[in-house]
C-alpha positions as CSV (number, residue, x, y, z in Angstrom):
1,X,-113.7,87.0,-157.0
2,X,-112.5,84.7,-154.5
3,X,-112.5,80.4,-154.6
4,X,-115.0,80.4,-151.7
5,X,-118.7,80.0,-153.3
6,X,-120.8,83.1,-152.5
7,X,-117.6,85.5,-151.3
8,X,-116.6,88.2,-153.5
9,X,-113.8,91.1,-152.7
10,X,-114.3,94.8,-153.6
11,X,-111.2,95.8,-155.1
12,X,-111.7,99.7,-154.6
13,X,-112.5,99.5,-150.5
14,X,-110.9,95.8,-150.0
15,X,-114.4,95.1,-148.0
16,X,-115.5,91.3,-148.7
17,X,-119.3,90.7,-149.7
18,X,-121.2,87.9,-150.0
19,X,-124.0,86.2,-152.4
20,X,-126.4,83.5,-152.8
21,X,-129.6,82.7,-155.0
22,X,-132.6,82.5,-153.6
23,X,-136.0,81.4,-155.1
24,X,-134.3,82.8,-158.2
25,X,-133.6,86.1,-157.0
26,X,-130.1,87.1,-156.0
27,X,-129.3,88.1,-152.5
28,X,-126.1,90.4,-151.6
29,X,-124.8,91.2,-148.2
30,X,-121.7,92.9,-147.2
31,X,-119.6,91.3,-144.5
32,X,-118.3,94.2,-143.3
33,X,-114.5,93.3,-143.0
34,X,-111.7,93.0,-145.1
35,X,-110.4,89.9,-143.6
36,X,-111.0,86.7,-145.6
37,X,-111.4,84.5,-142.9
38,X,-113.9,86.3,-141.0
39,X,-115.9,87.3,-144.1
40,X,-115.8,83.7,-144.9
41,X,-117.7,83.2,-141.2
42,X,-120.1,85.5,-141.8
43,X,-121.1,84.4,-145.1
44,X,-121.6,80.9,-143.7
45,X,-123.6,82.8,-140.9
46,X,-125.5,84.6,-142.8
47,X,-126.5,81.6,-145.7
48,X,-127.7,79.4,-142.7
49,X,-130.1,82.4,-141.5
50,X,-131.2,82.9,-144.9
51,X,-132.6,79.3,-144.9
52,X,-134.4,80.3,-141.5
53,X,-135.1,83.7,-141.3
54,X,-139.1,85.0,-142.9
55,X,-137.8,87.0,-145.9
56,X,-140.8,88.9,-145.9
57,X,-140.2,89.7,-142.2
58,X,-136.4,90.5,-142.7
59,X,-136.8,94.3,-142.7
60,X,-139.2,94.5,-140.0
61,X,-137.4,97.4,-138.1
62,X,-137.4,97.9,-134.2
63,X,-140.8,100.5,-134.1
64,X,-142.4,97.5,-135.9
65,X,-141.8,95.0,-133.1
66,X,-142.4,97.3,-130.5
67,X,-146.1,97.5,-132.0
68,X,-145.9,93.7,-131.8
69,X,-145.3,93.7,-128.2
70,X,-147.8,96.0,-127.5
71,X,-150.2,93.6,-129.5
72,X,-149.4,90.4,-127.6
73,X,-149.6,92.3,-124.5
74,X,-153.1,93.8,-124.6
75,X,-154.2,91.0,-122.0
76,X,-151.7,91.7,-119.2
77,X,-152.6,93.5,-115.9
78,X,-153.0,97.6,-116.1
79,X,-149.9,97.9,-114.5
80,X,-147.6,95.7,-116.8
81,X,-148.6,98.1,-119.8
82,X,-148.3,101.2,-118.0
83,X,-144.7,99.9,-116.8
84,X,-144.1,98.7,-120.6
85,X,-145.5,102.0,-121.7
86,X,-142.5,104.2,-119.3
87,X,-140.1,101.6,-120.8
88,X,-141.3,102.2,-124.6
89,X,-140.7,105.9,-124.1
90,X,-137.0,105.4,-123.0
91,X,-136.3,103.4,-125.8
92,X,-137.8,106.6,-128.1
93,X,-135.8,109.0,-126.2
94,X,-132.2,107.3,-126.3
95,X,-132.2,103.8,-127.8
96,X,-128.3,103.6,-129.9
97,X,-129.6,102.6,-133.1
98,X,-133.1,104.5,-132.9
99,X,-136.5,103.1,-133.6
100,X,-135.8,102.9,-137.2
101,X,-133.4,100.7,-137.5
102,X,-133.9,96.9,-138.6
103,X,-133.8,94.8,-136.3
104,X,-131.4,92.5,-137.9
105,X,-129.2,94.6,-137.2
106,X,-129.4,95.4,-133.6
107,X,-126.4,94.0,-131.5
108,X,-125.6,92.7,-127.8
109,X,-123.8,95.8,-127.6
110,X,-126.6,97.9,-128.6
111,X,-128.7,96.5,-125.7
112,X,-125.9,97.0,-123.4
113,X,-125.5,100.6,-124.1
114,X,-128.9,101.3,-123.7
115,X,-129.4,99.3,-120.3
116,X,-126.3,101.3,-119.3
117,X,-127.4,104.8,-120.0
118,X,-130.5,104.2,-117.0
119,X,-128.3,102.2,-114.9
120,X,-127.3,104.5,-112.6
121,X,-130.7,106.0,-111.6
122,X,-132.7,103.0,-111.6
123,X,-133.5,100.1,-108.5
124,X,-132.0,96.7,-109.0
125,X,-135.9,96.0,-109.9
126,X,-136.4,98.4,-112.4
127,X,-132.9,97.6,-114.2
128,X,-134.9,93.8,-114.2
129,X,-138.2,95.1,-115.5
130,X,-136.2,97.1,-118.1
131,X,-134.1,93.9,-119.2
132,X,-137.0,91.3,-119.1
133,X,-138.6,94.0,-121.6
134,X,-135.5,93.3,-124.1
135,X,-135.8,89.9,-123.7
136,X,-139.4,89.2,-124.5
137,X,-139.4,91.9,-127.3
138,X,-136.4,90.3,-128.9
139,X,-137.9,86.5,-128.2
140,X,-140.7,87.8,-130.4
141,X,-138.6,88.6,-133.1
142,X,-136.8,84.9,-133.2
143,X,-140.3,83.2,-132.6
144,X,-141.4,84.6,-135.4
145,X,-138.6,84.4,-137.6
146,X,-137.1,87.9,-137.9
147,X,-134.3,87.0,-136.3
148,X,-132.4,83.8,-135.8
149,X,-130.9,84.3,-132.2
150,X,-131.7,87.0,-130.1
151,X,-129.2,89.4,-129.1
152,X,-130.2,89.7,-125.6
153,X,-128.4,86.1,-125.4
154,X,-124.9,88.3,-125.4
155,X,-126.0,91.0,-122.8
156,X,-123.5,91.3,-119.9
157,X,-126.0,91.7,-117.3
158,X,-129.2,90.7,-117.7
159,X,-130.4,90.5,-114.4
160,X,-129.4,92.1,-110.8
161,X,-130.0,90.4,-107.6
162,X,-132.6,92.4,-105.9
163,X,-131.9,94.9,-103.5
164,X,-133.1,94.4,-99.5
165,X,-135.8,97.1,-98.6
166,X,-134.3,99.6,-96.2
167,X,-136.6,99.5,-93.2
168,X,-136.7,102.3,-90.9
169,X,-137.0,100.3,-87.0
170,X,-137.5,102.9,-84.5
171,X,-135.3,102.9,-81.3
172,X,-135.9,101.0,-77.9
173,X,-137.0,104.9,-76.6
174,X,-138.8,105.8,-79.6
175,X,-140.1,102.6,-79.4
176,X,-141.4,103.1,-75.9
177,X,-142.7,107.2,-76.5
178,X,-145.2,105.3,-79.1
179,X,-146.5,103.1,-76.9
180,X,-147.2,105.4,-73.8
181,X,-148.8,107.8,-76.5
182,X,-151.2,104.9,-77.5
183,X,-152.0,103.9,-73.9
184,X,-152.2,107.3,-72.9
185,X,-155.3,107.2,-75.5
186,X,-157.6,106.0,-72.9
187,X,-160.9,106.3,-75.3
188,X,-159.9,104.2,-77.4
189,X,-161.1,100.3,-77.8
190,X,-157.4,99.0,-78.5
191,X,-155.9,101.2,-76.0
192,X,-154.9,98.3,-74.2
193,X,-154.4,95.7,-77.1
194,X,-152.3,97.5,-79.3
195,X,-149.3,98.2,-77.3
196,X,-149.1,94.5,-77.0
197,X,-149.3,93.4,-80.0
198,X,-147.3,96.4,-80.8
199,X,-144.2,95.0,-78.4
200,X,-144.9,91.8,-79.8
201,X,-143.7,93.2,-83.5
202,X,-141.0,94.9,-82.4
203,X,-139.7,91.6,-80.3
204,X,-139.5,89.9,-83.6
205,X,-138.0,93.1,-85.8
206,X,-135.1,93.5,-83.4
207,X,-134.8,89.6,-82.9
208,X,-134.0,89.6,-86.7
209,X,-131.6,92.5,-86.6
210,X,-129.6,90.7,-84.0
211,X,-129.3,87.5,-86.3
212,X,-128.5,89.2,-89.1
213,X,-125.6,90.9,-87.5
Protein backbone atom coordinates (compact mmCIF):
# COMPACT_ATOMS: atom_id res chain seq x y z
CA UNK A 1 0.00 0.00 0.00
CA UNK A 2 1.02 3.38 -0.66
CA UNK A 3 -0.03 6.98 1.50
CA UNK A 4 -1.92 8.22 -1.62
CA UNK A 5 -5.80 7.26 -0.98
CA UNK A 6 -7.01 4.77 -3.68
CA UNK A 7 -3.13 3.74 -5.03
CA UNK A 8 -1.89 0.50 -4.19
CA UNK A 9 1.53 -1.22 -5.54
CA UNK A 10 1.84 -4.92 -6.65
CA UNK A 11 4.80 -6.13 -5.05
CA UNK A 12 5.27 -9.31 -7.51
CA UNK A 13 5.17 -7.00 -11.07
CA UNK A 14 5.94 -3.51 -9.29
CA UNK A 15 2.68 -2.26 -11.59
CA UNK A 16 0.60 0.47 -9.50
CA UNK A 17 -3.33 0.03 -9.33
CA UNK A 18 -5.86 1.97 -8.19
CA UNK A 19 -9.35 1.80 -6.06
CA UNK A 20 -12.29 3.62 -5.14
CA UNK A 21 -15.88 2.76 -3.66
CA UNK A 22 -18.56 3.29 -5.53
CA UNK A 23 -22.37 3.00 -4.60
CA UNK A 24 -20.89 0.49 -2.17
CA UNK A 25 -19.29 -1.59 -4.63
CA UNK A 26 -15.51 -1.52 -5.10
CA UNK A 27 -13.93 -0.43 -8.24
CA UNK A 28 -10.21 -1.56 -9.33
CA UNK A 29 -8.19 -0.37 -12.19
CA UNK A 30 -4.70 -0.83 -13.04
CA UNK A 31 -2.57 2.14 -14.03
CA UNK A 32 -0.50 0.42 -16.07
CA UNK A 33 2.94 1.85 -14.88
CA UNK A 34 5.28 1.34 -12.34
CA UNK A 35 6.01 4.88 -11.78
CA UNK A 36 4.36 6.50 -8.71
CA UNK A 37 3.89 9.76 -10.01
CA UNK A 38 2.21 8.86 -13.19
CA UNK A 39 0.05 6.13 -11.51
CA UNK A 40 -0.87 8.84 -9.12
CA UNK A 41 -2.17 10.91 -12.43
CA UNK A 42 -4.00 8.38 -13.64
CA UNK A 43 -5.79 7.49 -10.57
CA UNK A 44 -6.85 11.13 -10.19
CA UNK A 45 -7.92 10.78 -14.05
CA UNK A 46 -9.55 7.99 -13.76
CA UNK A 47 -11.73 8.90 -10.19
CA UNK A 48 -12.86 12.17 -11.99
CA UNK A 49 -14.31 9.91 -15.01
CA UNK A 50 -15.74 7.66 -12.67
CA UNK A 51 -17.94 10.57 -11.29
CA UNK A 52 -18.93 11.18 -15.14
CA UNK A 53 -18.76 8.41 -17.10
CA UNK A 54 -22.57 5.94 -17.41
CA UNK A 55 -21.28 2.83 -15.48
CA UNK A 56 -23.73 0.87 -17.18
CA UNK A 57 -22.36 2.22 -20.48
CA UNK A 58 -18.64 1.70 -19.53
CA UNK A 59 -18.14 -1.56 -21.43
CA UNK A 60 -19.96 -0.61 -24.33
CA UNK A 61 -17.26 -1.89 -26.91
CA UNK A 62 -16.53 -0.27 -30.46
CA UNK A 63 -19.10 -2.88 -32.61
CA UNK A 64 -21.69 -1.41 -30.11
CA UNK A 65 -21.26 2.22 -31.08
CA UNK A 66 -20.82 1.52 -34.52
CA UNK A 67 -24.54 0.13 -34.28
CA UNK A 68 -25.24 3.55 -32.62
CA UNK A 69 -24.07 5.46 -35.44
CA UNK A 70 -25.79 3.58 -37.84
CA UNK A 71 -29.00 4.23 -35.57
CA UNK A 72 -28.69 8.03 -35.43
CA UNK A 73 -27.92 7.98 -39.00
CA UNK A 74 -30.97 6.28 -40.59
CA UNK A 75 -32.25 9.83 -41.70
CA UNK A 76 -29.29 11.02 -43.76
CA UNK A 77 -29.13 11.11 -47.56
CA UNK A 78 -28.66 7.48 -49.48
CA UNK A 79 -25.32 8.44 -50.23
CA UNK A 80 -23.95 9.33 -46.60
CA UNK A 81 -24.90 5.65 -45.52
CA UNK A 82 -23.53 4.02 -48.42
CA UNK A 83 -20.28 6.17 -47.89
CA UNK A 84 -20.58 5.27 -43.94
CA UNK A 85 -21.30 1.71 -44.96
CA UNK A 86 -17.48 1.48 -47.23
CA UNK A 87 -16.10 3.15 -44.15
CA UNK A 88 -17.67 0.58 -41.53
CA UNK A 89 -16.14 -2.21 -43.61
CA UNK A 90 -12.59 -0.78 -43.30
CA UNK A 91 -12.80 -0.48 -39.80
CA UNK A 92 -13.81 -4.54 -39.83
CA UNK A 93 -11.06 -5.31 -41.97
CA UNK A 94 -8.01 -3.54 -40.18
CA UNK A 95 -9.12 -1.32 -37.29
CA UNK A 96 -5.74 -1.77 -34.44
CA UNK A 97 -7.78 -2.78 -31.56
CA UNK A 98 -10.64 -4.68 -33.50
CA UNK A 99 -14.28 -4.25 -33.18
CA UNK A 100 -14.25 -5.90 -29.87
CA UNK A 101 -12.54 -3.81 -27.95
CA UNK A 102 -14.04 -1.27 -25.30
CA UNK A 103 -14.11 1.74 -26.26
CA UNK A 104 -12.63 3.11 -23.22
CA UNK A 105 -9.88 1.97 -24.24
CA UNK A 106 -9.31 3.08 -27.64
CA UNK A 107 -6.44 5.76 -27.95
CA UNK A 108 -5.37 8.84 -30.28
CA UNK A 109 -2.92 6.51 -31.45
CA UNK A 110 -5.22 3.99 -32.34
CA UNK A 111 -7.08 6.37 -34.62
CA UNK A 112 -3.91 7.47 -36.10
CA UNK A 113 -2.84 4.11 -37.12
CA UNK A 114 -5.87 3.30 -38.71
CA UNK A 115 -6.28 6.70 -40.75
CA UNK A 116 -2.64 5.95 -41.72
CA UNK A 117 -3.04 2.43 -43.09
CA UNK A 118 -5.62 4.10 -46.09
CA UNK A 119 -3.64 7.20 -46.34
CA UNK A 120 -1.85 6.60 -49.14
CA UNK A 121 -4.56 5.36 -51.50
CA UNK A 122 -7.20 7.72 -50.63
CA UNK A 123 -8.15 11.62 -52.10
CA UNK A 124 -7.57 14.43 -49.61
CA UNK A 125 -11.66 14.11 -49.50
CA UNK A 126 -11.94 10.70 -48.73
CA UNK A 127 -9.01 10.88 -45.91
CA UNK A 128 -11.84 13.83 -44.67
CA UNK A 129 -14.92 11.70 -44.96
CA UNK A 130 -12.95 8.88 -43.24
CA UNK A 131 -11.85 11.25 -40.28
CA UNK A 132 -15.21 13.20 -39.86
CA UNK A 133 -16.57 9.44 -39.41
CA UNK A 134 -14.10 9.10 -36.25
CA UNK A 135 -15.13 12.10 -35.00
CA UNK A 136 -18.90 11.90 -34.91
CA UNK A 137 -18.69 8.15 -33.90
CA UNK A 138 -16.50 9.05 -30.99
CA UNK A 139 -18.74 12.45 -30.13
CA UNK A 140 -21.43 9.86 -29.61
CA UNK A 141 -19.61 8.07 -27.22
CA UNK A 142 -18.80 11.30 -24.93
CA UNK A 143 -22.53 12.67 -25.44
CA UNK A 144 -23.62 9.92 -24.11
CA UNK A 145 -21.35 9.24 -21.44
CA UNK A 146 -19.15 6.34 -22.46
CA UNK A 147 -16.40 8.24 -22.63
CA UNK A 148 -15.21 11.45 -21.09
CA UNK A 149 -13.11 13.11 -23.90
CA UNK A 150 -12.94 11.80 -27.21
CA UNK A 151 -9.80 10.60 -28.51
CA UNK A 152 -10.12 12.01 -31.81
CA UNK A 153 -9.19 15.35 -29.83
CA UNK A 154 -5.34 13.94 -30.02
CA UNK A 155 -5.31 12.88 -33.78
CA UNK A 156 -2.42 14.37 -35.69
CA UNK A 157 -4.34 15.06 -38.71
CA UNK A 158 -7.65 15.37 -38.74
CA UNK A 159 -8.40 17.07 -41.69
CA UNK A 160 -6.47 17.76 -45.29
CA UNK A 161 -6.94 20.74 -47.24
CA UNK A 162 -8.60 19.58 -50.34
CA UNK A 163 -7.03 18.86 -53.38
CA UNK A 164 -7.60 21.18 -56.76
CA UNK A 165 -9.47 19.00 -59.58
CA UNK A 166 -6.97 18.33 -62.41
CA UNK A 167 -8.77 19.72 -65.45
CA UNK A 168 -7.86 18.52 -68.72
CA UNK A 169 -8.01 22.17 -71.11
CA UNK A 170 -7.44 21.16 -74.60
CA UNK A 171 -4.85 23.10 -76.71
CA UNK A 172 -5.25 26.41 -78.84
CA UNK A 173 -5.20 23.64 -82.09
CA UNK A 174 -7.24 21.13 -80.48
CA UNK A 175 -9.24 23.84 -79.43
CA UNK A 176 -9.77 25.02 -82.94
CA UNK A 177 -10.14 21.09 -84.73
CA UNK A 178 -13.37 20.99 -82.24
CA UNK A 179 -14.78 23.92 -83.40
CA UNK A 180 -14.41 23.44 -87.32
CA UNK A 181 -15.87 19.85 -86.56
CA UNK A 182 -19.01 21.42 -84.94
CA UNK A 183 -19.42 24.07 -87.71
CA UNK A 184 -18.69 21.65 -90.21
CA UNK A 185 -22.06 20.11 -88.80
CA UNK A 186 -24.13 22.12 -91.00
CA UNK A 187 -27.67 20.25 -89.95
CA UNK A 188 -27.44 21.07 -86.94
CA UNK A 189 -29.65 23.99 -85.02
CA UNK A 190 -26.51 25.21 -82.89
CA UNK A 191 -24.08 24.80 -85.68
CA UNK A 192 -23.60 28.37 -85.52
CA UNK A 193 -24.18 29.12 -81.74
CA UNK A 194 -22.10 26.70 -80.21
CA UNK A 195 -18.70 27.44 -81.42
CA UNK A 196 -19.31 30.82 -79.86
CA UNK A 197 -20.32 30.18 -76.91
CA UNK A 198 -17.75 27.42 -77.16
CA UNK A 199 -14.80 30.23 -77.68
CA UNK A 200 -16.36 32.14 -75.19
CA UNK A 201 -15.52 29.19 -72.43
CA UNK A 202 -12.33 28.67 -73.45
CA UNK A 203 -11.59 32.70 -73.26
CA UNK A 204 -12.29 32.42 -69.65
CA UNK A 205 -10.40 28.72 -68.92
CA UNK A 206 -7.21 30.08 -70.43
CA UNK A 207 -7.74 33.64 -68.91
CA UNK A 208 -7.60 31.77 -65.45
CA UNK A 209 -4.63 29.65 -66.30
CA UNK A 210 -2.68 32.73 -67.16
CA UNK A 211 -3.46 34.31 -63.64
CA UNK A 212 -2.74 31.53 -61.92
CA UNK A 213 0.67 31.24 -63.27
Amino acid sequence: MTNFPGLYRNTASGLYYGFKKLRGKRKEVSLRTTDRKIAERRLQEWMRNLAVVNRDLEQTTLRELILRLVIVNRGKSAKTQATNRSIIRQIERNFPCGLDVEVRHIRSSHLDEWLALNERRLKNSSYNRQAGFLKQLFDIAVRELIIVESPFAGVRTPWKKPQEPIRLVPTEQQFRALVESIRSQRLTDHAKKSPILLSFWACLVWAKQRLAR
